[in-house]
Biopython code that builds the backbone (N, CA, C, O; Angstrom):
import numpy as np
from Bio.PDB.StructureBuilder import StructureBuilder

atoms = [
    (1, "UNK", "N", (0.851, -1.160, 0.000)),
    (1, "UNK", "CA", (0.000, 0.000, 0.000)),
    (1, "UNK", "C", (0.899, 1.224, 0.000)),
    (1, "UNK", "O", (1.799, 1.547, 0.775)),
    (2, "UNK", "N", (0.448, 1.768, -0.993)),
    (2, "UNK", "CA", (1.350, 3.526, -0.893)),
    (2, "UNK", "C", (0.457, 4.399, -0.332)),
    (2, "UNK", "O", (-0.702, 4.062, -0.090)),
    (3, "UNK", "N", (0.913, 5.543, -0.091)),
    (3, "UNK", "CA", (0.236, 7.000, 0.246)),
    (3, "UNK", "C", (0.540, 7.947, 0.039)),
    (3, "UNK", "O", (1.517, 8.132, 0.765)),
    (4, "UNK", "N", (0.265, 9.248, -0.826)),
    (4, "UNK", "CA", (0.598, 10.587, -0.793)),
    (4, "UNK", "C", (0.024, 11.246, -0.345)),
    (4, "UNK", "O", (-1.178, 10.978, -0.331)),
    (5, "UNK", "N", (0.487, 12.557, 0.327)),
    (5, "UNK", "CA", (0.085, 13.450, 0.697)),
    (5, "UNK", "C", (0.107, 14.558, -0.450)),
    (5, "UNK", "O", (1.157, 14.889, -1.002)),
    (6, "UNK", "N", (-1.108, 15.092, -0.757)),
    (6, "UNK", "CA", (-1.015, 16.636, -1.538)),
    (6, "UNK", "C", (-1.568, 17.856, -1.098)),
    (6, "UNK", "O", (-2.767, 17.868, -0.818)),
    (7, "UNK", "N", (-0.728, 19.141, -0.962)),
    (7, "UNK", "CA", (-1.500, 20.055, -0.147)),
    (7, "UNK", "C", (-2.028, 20.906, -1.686)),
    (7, "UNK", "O", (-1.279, 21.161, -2.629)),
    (8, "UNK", "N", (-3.681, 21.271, -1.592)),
    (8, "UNK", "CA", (-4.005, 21.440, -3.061)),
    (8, "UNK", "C", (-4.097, 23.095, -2.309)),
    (8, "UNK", "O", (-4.187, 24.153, -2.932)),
    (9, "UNK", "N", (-4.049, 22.938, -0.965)),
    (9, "UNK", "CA", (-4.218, 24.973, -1.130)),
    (9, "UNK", "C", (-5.586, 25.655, -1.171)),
    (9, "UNK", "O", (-5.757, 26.821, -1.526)),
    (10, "UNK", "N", (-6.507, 24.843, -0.788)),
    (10, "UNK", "CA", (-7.888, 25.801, -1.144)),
    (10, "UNK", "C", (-8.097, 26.802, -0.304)),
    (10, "UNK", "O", (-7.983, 26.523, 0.890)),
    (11, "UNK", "N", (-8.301, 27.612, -0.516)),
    (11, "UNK", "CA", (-8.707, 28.688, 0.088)),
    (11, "UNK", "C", (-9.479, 29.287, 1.419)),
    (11, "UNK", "O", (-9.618, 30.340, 2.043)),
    (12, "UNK", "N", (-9.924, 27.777, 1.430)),
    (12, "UNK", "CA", (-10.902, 28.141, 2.668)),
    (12, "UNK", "C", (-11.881, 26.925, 2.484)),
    (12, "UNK", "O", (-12.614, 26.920, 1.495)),
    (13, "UNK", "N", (-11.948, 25.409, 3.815)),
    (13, "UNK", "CA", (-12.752, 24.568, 3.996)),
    (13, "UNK", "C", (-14.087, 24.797, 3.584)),
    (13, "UNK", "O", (-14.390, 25.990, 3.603)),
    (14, "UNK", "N", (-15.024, 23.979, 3.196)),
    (14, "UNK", "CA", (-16.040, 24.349, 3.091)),
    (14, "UNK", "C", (-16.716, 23.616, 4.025)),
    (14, "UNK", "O", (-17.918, 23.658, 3.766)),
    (15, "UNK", "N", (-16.420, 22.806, 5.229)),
    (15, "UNK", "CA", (-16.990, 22.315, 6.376)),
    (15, "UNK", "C", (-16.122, 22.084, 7.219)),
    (15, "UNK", "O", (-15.057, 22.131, 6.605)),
    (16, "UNK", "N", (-15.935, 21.862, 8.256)),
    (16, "UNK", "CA", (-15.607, 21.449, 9.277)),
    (16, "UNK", "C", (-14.269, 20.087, 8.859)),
    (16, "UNK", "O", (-13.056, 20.291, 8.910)),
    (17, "UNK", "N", (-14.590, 19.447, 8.670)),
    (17, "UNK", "CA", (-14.276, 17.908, 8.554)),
    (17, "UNK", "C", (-15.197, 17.235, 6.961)),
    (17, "UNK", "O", (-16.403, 17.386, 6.764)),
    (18, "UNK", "N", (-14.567, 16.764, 6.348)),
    (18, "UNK", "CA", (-14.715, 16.132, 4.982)),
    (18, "UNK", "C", (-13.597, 15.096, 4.353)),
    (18, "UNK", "O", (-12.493, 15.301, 3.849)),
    (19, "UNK", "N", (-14.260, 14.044, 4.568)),
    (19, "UNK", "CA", (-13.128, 12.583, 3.759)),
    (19, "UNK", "C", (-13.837, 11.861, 3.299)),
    (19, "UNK", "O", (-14.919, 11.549, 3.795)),
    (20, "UNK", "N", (-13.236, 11.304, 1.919)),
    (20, "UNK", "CA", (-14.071, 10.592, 1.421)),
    (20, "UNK", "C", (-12.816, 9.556, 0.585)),
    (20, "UNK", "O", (-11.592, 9.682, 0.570)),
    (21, "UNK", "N", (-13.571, 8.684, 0.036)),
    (21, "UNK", "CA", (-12.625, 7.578, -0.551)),
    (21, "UNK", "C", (-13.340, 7.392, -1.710)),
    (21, "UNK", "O", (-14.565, 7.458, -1.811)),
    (22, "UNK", "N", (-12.250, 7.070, -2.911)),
    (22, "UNK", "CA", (-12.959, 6.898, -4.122)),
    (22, "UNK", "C", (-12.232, 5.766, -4.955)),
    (22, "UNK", "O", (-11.278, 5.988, -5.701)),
    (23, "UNK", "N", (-12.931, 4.239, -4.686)),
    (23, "UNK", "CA", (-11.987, 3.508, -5.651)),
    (23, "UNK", "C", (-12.284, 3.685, -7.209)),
    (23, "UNK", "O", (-13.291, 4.253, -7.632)),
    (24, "UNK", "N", (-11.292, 3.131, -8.009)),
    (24, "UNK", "CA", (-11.227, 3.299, -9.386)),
    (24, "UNK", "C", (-10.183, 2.155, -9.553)),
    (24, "UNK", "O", (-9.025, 2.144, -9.138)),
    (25, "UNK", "N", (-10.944, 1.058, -10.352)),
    (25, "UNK", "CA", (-10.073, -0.193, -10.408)),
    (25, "UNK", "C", (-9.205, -0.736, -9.123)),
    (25, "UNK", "O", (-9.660, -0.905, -7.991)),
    (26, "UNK", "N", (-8.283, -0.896, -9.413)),
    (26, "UNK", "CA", (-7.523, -1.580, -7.998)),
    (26, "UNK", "C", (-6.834, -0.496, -6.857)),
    (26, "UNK", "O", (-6.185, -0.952, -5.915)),
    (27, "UNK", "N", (-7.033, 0.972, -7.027)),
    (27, "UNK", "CA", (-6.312, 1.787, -6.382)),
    (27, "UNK", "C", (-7.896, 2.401, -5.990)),
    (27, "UNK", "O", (-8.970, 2.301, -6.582)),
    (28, "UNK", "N", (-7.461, 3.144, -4.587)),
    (28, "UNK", "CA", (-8.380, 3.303, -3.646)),
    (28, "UNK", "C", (-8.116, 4.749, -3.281)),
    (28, "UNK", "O", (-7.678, 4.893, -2.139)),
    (29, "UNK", "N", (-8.276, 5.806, -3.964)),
    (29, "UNK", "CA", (-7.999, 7.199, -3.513)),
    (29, "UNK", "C", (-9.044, 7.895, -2.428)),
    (29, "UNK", "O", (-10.240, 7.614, -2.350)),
    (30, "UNK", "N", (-8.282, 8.943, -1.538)),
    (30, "UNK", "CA", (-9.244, 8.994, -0.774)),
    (30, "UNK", "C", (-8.929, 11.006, -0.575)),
    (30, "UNK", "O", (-7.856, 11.462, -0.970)),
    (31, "UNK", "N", (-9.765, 11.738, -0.086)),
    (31, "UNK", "CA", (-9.590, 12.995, 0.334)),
    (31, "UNK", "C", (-10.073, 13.842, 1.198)),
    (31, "UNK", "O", (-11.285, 13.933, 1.394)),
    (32, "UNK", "N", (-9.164, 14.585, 1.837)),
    (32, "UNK", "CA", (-9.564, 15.158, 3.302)),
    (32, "UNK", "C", (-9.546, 16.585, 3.039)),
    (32, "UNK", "O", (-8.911, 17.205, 2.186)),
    (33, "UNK", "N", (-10.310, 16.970, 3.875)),
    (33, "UNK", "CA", (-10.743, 18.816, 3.781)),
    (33, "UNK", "C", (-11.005, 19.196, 5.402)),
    (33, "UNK", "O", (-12.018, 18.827, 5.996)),
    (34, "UNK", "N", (-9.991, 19.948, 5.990)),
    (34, "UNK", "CA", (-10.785, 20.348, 7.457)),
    (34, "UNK", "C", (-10.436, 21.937, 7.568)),
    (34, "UNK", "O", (-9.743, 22.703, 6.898)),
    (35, "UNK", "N", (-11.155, 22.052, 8.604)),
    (35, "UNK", "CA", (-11.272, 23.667, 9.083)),
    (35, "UNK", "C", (-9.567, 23.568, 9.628)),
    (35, "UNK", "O", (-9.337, 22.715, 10.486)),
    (36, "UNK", "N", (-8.686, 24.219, 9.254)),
    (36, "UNK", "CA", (-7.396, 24.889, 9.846)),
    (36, "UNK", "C", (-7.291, 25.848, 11.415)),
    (36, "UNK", "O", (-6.497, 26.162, 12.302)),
    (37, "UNK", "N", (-8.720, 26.013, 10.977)),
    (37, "UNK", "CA", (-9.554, 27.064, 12.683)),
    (37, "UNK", "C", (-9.529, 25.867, 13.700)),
    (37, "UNK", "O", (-9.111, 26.362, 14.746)),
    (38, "UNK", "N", (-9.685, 25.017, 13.826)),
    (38, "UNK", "CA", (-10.251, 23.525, 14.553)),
    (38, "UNK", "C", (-8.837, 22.655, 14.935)),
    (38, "UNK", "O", (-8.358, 22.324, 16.019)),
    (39, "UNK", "N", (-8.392, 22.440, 13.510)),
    (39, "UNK", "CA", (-7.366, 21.248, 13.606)),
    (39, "UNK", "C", (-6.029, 21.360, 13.090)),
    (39, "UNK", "O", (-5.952, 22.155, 12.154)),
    (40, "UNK", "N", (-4.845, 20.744, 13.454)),
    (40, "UNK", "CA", (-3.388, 21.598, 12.656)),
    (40, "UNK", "C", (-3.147, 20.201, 12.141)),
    (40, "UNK", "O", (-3.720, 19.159, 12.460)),
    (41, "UNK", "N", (-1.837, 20.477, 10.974)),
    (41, "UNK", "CA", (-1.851, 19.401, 10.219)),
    (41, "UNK", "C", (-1.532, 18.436, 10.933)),
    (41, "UNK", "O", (-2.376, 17.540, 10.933)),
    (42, "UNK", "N", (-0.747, 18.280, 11.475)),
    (42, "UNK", "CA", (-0.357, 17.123, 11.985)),
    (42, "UNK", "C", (-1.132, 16.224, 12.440)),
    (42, "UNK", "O", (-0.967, 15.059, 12.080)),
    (43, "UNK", "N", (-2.041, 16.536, 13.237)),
    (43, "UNK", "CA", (-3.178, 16.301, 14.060)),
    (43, "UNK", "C", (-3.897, 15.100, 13.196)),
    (43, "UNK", "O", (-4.168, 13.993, 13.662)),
    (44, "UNK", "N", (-4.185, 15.580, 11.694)),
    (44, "UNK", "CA", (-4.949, 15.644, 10.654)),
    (44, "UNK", "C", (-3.888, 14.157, 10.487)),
    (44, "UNK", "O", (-4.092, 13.095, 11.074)),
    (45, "UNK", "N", (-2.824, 14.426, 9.594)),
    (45, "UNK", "CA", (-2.002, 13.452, 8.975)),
    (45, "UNK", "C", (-1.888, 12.056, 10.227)),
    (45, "UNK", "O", (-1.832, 10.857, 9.953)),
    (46, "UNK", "N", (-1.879, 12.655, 11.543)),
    (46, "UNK", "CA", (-1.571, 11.334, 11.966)),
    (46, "UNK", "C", (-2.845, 10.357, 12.212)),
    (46, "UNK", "O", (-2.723, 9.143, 12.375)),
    (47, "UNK", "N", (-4.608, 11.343, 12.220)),
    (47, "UNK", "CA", (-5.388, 10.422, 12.092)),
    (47, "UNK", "C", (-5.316, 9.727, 10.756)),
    (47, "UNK", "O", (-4.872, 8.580, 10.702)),
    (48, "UNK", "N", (-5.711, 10.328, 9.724)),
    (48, "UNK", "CA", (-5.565, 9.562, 8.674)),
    (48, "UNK", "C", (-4.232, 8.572, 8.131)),
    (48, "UNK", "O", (-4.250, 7.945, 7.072)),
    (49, "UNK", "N", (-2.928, 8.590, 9.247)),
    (49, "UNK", "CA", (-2.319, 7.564, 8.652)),
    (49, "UNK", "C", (-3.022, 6.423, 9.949)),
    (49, "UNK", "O", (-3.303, 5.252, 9.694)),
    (50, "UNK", "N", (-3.146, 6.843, 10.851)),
    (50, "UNK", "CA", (-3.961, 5.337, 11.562)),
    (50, "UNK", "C", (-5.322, 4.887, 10.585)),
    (50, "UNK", "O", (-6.144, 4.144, 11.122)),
    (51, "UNK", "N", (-5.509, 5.222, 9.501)),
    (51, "UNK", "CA", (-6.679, 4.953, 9.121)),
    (51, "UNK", "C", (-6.140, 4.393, 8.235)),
    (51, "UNK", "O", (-6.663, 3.295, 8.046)),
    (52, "UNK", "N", (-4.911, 4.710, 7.233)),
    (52, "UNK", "CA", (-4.267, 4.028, 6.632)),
    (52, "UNK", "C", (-3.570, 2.506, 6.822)),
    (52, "UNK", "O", (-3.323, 1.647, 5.976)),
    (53, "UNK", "N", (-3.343, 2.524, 8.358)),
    (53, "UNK", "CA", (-2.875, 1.669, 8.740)),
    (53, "UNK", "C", (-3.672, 0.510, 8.833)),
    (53, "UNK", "O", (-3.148, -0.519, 8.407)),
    (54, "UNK", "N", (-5.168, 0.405, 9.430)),
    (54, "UNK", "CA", (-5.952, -0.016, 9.723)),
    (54, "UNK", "C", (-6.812, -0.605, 8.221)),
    (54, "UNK", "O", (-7.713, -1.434, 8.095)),
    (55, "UNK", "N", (-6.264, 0.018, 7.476)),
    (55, "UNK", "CA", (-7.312, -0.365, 6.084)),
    (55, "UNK", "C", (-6.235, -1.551, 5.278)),
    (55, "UNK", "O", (-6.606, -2.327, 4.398)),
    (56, "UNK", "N", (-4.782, -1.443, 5.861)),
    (56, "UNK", "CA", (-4.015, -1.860, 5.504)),
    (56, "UNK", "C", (-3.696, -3.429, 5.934)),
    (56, "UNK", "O", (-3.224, -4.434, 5.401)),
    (57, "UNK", "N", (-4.399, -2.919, 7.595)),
    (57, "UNK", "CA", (-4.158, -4.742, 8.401)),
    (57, "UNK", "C", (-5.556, -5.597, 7.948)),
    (57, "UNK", "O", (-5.469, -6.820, 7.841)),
    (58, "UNK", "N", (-7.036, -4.814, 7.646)),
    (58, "UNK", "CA", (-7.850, -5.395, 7.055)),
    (58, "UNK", "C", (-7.957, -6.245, 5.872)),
    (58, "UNK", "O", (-8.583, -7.275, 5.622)),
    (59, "UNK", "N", (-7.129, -5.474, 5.203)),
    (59, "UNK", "CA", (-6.614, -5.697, 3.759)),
    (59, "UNK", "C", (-5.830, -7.093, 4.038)),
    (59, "UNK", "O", (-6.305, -8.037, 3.407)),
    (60, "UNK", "N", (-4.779, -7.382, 4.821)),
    (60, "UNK", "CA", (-4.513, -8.102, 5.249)),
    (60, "UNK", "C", (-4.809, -9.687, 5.458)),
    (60, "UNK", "O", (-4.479, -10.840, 5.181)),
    (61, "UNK", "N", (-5.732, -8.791, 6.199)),
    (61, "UNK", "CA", (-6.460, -10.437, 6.853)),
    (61, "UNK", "C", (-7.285, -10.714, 6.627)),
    (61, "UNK", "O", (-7.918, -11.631, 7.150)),
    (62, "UNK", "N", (-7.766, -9.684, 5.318)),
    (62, "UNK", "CA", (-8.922, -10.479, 4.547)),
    (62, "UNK", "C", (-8.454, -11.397, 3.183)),
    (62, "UNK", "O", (-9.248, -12.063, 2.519)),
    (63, "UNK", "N", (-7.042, -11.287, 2.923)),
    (63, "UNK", "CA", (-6.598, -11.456, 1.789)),
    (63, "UNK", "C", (-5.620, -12.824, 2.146)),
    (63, "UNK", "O", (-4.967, -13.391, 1.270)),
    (64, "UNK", "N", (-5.632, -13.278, 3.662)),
    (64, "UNK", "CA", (-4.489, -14.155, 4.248)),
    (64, "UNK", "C", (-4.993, -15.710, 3.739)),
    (64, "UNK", "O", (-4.335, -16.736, 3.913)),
    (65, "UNK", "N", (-6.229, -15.634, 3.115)),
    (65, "UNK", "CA", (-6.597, -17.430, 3.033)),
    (65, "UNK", "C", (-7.080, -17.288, 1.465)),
    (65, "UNK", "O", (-8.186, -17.681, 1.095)),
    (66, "UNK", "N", (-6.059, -16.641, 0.541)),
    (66, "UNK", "CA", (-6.188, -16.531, -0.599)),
    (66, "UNK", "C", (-5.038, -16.682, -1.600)),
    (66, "UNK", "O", (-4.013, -16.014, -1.466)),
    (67, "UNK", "N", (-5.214, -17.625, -2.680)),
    (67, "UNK", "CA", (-3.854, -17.947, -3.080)),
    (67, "UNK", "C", (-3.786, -18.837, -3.447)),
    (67, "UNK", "O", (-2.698, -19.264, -3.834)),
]
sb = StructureBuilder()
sb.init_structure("model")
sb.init_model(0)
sb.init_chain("A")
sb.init_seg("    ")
for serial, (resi, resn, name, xyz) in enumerate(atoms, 1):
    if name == "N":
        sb.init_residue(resn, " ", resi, " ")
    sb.init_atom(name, np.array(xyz, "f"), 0.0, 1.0, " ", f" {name:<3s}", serial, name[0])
structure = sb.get_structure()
């Protein structure tokens, strides 16, 4: 599993909190939007890499009796 981070710069959240995931064939993109007023990046990056992580051990052990 890979991950990038991209900072796209918008101008200004349009809610609070916004993530969403969008597969397209075998890759699984996903995107986050939060209020900067609320939350600092870091904060941000380290929930979503536990979420990364977690989609990663699922992935896992759903895939362990296959083959």
């Amino acid at each position: 599993m890979t991950t990038a981070v991209e900072d796209l710069a918008v101008p200004g959240a349009r809610s609070e909190f916004n993530f969403g995931l969008i597969p397209t064939g075998d890759v699984l993109s996903g995107y986050l939007e939060y209020s900067t007023d609320l939350w600092d990046r870091a904060t941000v990056e380290a929930w979503t890499g536990a979420y990364v992580d977690l989609l990663a051990e699922e992935v896992a052990a759903a895939t362990d009796g296959e083959g």
